[in-house]
MDTraj code that builds the backbone (N, CA, C; nanometers):
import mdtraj as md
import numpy as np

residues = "UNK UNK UNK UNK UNK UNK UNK UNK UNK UNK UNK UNK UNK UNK UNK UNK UNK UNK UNK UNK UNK UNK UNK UNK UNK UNK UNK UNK UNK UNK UNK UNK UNK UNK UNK UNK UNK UNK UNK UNK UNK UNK UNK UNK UNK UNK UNK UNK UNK UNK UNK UNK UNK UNK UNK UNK UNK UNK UNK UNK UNK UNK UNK UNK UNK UNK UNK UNK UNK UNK UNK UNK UNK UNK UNK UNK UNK UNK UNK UNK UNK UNK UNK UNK UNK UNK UNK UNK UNK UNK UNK UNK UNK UNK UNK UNK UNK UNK UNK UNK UNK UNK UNK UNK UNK UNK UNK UNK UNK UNK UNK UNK UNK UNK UNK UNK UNK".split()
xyz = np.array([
    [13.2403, 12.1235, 6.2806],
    [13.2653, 12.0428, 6.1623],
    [13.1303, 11.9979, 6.1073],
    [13.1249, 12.0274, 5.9437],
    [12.9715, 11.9962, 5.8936],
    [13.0304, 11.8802, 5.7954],
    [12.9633, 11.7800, 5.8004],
    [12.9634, 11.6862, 5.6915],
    [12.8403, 11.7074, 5.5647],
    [12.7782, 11.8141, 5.6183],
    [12.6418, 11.8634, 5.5092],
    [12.5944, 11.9976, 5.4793],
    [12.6601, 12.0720, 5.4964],
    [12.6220, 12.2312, 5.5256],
    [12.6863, 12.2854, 5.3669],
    [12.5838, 12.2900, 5.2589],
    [12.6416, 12.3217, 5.1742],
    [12.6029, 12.4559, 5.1226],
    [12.5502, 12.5472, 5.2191],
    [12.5199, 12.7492, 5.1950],
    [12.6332, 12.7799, 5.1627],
    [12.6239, 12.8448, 5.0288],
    [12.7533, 12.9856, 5.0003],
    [12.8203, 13.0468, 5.1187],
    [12.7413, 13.0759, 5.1979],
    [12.7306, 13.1767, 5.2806],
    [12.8369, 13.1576, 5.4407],
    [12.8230, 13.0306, 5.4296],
    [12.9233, 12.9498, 5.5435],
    [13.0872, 12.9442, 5.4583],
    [13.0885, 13.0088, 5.3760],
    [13.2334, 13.0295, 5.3674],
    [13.3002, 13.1144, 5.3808],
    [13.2483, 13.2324, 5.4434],
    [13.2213, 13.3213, 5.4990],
    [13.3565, 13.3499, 5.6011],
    [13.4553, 13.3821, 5.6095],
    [13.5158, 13.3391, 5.7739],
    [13.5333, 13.4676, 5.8413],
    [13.4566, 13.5582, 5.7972],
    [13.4778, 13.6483, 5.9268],
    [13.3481, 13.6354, 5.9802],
    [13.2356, 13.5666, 5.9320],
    [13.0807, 13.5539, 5.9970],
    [13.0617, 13.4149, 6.0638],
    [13.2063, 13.3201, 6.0106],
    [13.1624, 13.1760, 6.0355],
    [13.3221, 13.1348, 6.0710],
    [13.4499, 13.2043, 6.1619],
    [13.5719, 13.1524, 6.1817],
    [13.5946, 13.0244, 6.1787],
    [13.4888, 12.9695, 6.2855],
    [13.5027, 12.8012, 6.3178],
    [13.4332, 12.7147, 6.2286],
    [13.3787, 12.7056, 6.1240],
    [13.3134, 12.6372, 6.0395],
    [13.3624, 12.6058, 5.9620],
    [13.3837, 12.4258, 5.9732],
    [13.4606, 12.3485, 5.8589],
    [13.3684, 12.2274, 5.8039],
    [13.3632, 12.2544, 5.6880],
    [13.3099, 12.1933, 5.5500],
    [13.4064, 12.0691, 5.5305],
    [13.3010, 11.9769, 5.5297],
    [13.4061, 11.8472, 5.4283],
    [13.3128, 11.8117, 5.3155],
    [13.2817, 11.9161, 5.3025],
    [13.1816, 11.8872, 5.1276],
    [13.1917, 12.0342, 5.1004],
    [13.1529, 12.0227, 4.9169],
    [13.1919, 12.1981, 4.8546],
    [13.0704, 12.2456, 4.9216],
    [13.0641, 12.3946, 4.8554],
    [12.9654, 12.4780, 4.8533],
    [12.8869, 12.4533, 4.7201],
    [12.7293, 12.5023, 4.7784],
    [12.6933, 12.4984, 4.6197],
    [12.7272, 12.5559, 4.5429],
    [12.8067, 12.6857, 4.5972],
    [12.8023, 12.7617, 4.4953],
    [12.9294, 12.6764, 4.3621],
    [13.0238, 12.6070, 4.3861],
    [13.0933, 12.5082, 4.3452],
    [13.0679, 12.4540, 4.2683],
    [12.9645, 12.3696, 4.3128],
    [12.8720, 12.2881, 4.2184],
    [12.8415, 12.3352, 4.0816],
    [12.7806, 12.4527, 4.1057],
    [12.6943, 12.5397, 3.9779],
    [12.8258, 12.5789, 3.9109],
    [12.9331, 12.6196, 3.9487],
    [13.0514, 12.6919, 3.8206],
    [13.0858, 12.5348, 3.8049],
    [13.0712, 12.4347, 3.8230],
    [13.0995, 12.3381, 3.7407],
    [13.0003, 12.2856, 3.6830],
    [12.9094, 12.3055, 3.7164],
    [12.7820, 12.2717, 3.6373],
    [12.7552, 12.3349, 3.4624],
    [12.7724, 12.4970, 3.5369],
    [12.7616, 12.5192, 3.4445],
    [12.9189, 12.5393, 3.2747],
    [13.0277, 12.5239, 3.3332],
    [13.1078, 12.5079, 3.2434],
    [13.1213, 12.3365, 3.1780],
    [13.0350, 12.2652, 3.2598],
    [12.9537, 12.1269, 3.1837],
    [12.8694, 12.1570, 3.0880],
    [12.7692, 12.2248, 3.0899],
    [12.6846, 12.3259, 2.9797],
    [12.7391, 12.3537, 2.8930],
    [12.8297, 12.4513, 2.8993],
    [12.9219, 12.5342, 2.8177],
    [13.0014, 12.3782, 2.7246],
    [13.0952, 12.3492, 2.8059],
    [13.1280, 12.1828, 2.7358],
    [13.0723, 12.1406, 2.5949],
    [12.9460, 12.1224, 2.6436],
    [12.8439, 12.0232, 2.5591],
    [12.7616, 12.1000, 2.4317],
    [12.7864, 12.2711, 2.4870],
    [12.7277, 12.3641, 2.3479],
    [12.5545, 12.3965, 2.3767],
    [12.5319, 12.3307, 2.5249],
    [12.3877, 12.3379, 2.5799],
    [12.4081, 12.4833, 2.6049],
    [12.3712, 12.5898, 2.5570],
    [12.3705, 12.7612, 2.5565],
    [12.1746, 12.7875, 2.6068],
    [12.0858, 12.7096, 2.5878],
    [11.9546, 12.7176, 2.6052],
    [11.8983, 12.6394, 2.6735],
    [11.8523, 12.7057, 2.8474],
    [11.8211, 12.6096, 2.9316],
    [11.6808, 12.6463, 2.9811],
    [11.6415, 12.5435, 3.0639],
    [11.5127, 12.6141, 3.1436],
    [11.5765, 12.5627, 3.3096],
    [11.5030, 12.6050, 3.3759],
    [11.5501, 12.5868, 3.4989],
    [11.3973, 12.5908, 3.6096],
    [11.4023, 12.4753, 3.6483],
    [11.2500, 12.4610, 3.7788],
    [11.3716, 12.4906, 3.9068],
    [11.2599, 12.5713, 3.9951],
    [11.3059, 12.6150, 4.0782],
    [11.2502, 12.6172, 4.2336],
    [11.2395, 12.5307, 4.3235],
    [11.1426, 12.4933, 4.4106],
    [11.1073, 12.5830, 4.4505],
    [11.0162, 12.6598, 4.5387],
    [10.9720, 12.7829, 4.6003],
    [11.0052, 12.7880, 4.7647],
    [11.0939, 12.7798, 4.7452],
    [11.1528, 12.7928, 4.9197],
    [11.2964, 12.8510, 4.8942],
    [11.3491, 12.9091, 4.9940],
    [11.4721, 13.0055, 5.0274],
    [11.6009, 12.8981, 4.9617],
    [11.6403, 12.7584, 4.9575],
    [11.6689, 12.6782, 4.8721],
    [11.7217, 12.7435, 4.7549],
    [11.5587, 12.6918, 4.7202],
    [11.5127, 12.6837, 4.5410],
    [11.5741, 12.8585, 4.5387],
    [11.5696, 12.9752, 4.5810],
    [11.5626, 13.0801, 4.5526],
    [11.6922, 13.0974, 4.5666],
    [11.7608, 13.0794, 4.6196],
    [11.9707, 13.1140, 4.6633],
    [12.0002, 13.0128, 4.5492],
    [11.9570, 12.8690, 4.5648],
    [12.0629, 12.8105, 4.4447],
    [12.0252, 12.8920, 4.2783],
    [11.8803, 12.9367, 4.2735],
    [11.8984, 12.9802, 4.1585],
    [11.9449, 13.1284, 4.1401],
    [11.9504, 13.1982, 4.2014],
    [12.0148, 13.3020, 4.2058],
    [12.2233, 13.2716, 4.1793],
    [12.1914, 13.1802, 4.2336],
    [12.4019, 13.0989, 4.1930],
    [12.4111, 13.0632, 4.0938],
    [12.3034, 12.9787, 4.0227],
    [12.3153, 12.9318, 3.8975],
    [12.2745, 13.0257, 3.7613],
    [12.1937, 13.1047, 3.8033],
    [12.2015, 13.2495, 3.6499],
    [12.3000, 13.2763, 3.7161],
    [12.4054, 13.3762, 3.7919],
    [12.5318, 13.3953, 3.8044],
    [12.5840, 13.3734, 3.7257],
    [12.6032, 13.2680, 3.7259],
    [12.7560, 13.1315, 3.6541],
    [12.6930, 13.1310, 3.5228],
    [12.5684, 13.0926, 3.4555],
    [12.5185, 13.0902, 3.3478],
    [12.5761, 13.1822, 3.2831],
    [12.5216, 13.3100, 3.3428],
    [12.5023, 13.4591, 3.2441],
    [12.6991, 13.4651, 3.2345],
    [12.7556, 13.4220, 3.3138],
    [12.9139, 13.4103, 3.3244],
    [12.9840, 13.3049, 3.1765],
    [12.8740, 13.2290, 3.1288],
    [12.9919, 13.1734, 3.0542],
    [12.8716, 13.1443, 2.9321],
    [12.7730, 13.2301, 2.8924],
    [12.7167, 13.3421, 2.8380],
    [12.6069, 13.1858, 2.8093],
    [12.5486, 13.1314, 2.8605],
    [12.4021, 13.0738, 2.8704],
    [12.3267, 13.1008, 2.8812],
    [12.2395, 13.1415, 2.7661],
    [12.1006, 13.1621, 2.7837],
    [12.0122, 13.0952, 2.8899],
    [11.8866, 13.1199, 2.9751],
    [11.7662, 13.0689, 3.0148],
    [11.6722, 13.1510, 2.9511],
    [11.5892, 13.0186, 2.9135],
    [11.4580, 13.0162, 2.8070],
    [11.3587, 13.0463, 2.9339],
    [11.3256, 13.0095, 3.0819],
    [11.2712, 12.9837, 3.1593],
    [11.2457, 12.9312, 3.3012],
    [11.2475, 13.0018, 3.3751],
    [11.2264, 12.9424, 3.5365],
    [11.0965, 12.9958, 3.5635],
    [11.1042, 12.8180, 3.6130],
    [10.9196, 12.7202, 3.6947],
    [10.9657, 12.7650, 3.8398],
    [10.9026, 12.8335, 3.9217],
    [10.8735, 12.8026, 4.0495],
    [10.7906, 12.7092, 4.0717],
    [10.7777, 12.6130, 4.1279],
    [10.7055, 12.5158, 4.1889],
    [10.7035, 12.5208, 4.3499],
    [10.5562, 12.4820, 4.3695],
    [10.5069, 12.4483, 4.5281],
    [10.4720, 12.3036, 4.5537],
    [10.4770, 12.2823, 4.6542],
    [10.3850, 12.1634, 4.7090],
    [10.2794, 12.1679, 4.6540],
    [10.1645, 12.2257, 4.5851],
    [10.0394, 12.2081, 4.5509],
    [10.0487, 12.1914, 4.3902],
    [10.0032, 12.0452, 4.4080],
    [9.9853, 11.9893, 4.2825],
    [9.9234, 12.0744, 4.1698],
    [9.7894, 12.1098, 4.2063],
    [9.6981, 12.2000, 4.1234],
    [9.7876, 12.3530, 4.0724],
    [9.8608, 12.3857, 4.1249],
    [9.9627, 12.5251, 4.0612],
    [10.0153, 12.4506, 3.9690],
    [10.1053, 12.3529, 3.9652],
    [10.1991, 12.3395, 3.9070],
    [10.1467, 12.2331, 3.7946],
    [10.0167, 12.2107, 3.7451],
    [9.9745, 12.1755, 3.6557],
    [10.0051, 12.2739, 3.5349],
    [9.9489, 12.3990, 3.5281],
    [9.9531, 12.4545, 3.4294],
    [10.1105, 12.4548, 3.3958],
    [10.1993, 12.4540, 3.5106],
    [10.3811, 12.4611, 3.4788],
    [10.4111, 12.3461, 3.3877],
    [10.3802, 12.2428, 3.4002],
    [10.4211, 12.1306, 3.3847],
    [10.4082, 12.1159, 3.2092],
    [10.2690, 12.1993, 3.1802],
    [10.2497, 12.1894, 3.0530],
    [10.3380, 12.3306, 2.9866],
    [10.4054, 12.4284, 3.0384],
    [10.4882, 12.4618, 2.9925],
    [10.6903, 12.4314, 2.9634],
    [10.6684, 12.3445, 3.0496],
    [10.7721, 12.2323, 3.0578],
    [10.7910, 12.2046, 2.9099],
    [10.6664, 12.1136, 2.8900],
    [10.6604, 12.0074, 2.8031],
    [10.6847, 12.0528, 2.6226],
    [10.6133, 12.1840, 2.6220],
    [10.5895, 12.2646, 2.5680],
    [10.7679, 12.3643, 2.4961],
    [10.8076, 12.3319, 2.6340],
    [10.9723, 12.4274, 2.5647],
    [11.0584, 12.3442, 2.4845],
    [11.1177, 12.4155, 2.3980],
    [11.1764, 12.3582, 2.3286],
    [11.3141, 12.3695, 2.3522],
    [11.3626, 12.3820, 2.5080],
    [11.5091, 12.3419, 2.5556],
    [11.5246, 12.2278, 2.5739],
    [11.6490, 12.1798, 2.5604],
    [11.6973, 12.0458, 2.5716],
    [11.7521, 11.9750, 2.7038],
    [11.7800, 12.1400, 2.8155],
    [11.8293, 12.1194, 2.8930],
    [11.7287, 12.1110, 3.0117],
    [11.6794, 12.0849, 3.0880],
    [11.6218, 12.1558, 3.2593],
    [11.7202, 12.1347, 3.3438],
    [11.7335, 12.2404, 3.4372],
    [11.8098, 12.1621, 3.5930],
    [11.7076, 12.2737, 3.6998],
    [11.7040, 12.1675, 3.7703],
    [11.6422, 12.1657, 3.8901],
    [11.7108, 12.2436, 3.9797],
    [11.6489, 12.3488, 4.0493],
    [11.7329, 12.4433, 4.1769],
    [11.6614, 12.4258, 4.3131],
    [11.7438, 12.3689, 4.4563],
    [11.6779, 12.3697, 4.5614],
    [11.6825, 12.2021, 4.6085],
    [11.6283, 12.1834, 4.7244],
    [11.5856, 12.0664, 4.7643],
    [11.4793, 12.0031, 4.7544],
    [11.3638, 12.0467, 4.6932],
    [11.2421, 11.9921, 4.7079],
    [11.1632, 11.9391, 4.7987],
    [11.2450, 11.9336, 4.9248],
    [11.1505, 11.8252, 4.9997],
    [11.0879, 11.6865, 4.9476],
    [10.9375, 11.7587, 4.9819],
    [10.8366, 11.6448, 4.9763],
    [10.7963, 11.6505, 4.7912],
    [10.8761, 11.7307, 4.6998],
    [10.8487, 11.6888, 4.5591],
    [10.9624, 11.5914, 4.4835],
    [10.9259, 11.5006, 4.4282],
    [10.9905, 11.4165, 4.3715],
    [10.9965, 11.4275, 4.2355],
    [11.1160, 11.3687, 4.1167],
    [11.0882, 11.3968, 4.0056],
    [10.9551, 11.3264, 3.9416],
    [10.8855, 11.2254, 3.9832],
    [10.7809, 11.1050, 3.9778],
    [10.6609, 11.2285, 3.9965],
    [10.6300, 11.3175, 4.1044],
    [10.5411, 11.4046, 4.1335],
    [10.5535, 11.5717, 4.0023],
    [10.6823, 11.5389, 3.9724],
    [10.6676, 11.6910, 3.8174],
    [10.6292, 11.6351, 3.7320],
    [10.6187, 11.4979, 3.6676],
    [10.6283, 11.5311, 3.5381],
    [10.4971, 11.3430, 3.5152],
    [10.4531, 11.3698, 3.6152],
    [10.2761, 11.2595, 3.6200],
    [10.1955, 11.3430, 3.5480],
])
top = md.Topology()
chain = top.add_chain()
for i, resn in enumerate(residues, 1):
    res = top.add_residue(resn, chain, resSeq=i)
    for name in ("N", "CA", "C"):
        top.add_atom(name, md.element.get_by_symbol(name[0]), res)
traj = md.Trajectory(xyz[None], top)
């Protein structure tokens, strides 16, 4: 029994029989995420994407579902721990003219206070 195990991948039941979830999957999350998008007429997004296995599976779930209920992305930021990379990102951030960002992954040790100083 997981009270936190939220991988696609654990729903799995011929790889994972005994594995019970009392929270969704992400993958969940994102088809409601993104028919929230869809909702609101937000069709043009950017998307930061942490640089760890995370950041890389949730965004791989979230273009899925996007390209599914026909949302454009203007852009995905990989970001690292090292401040100095993600300077030049930051000014392409600032720079887009989407209305939307969402964030893919856990970040760890980056905070929203540490993207956008």
């Amino acid at each position: 029994i997981s009270y936190g195990a939220t991988d696609p991948s654990l729903s799995d039941r011929v790889a994972f029989p005994y594995v019970y979830r009392t929270v969704q999957s992400d993958e969940e999350e994102y088809i409601a995420l993104c028919k929230l998008l869809k909702y609101f007429g937000w069709n043009w997004i950017g998307i930061i994407q942490f640089d760890d296995y995370v950041g890389y599976q949730n965004h791989q779930l979230l273009v899925k579902y996007l390209s599914r209920e026909g949302i454009c992305v203007a852009f995905t930021i990989k970001l690292t721990t090292t401040p100095k990379e993600n300077a030049p990102k930051q000014r392409l951030i600032r720079k887009s003219s989407t209305d939307i960002i969402i964030i893919c992954g856990d970040g760890g040790a980056l905070s929203s206070q540490a993207l956008f100083d």
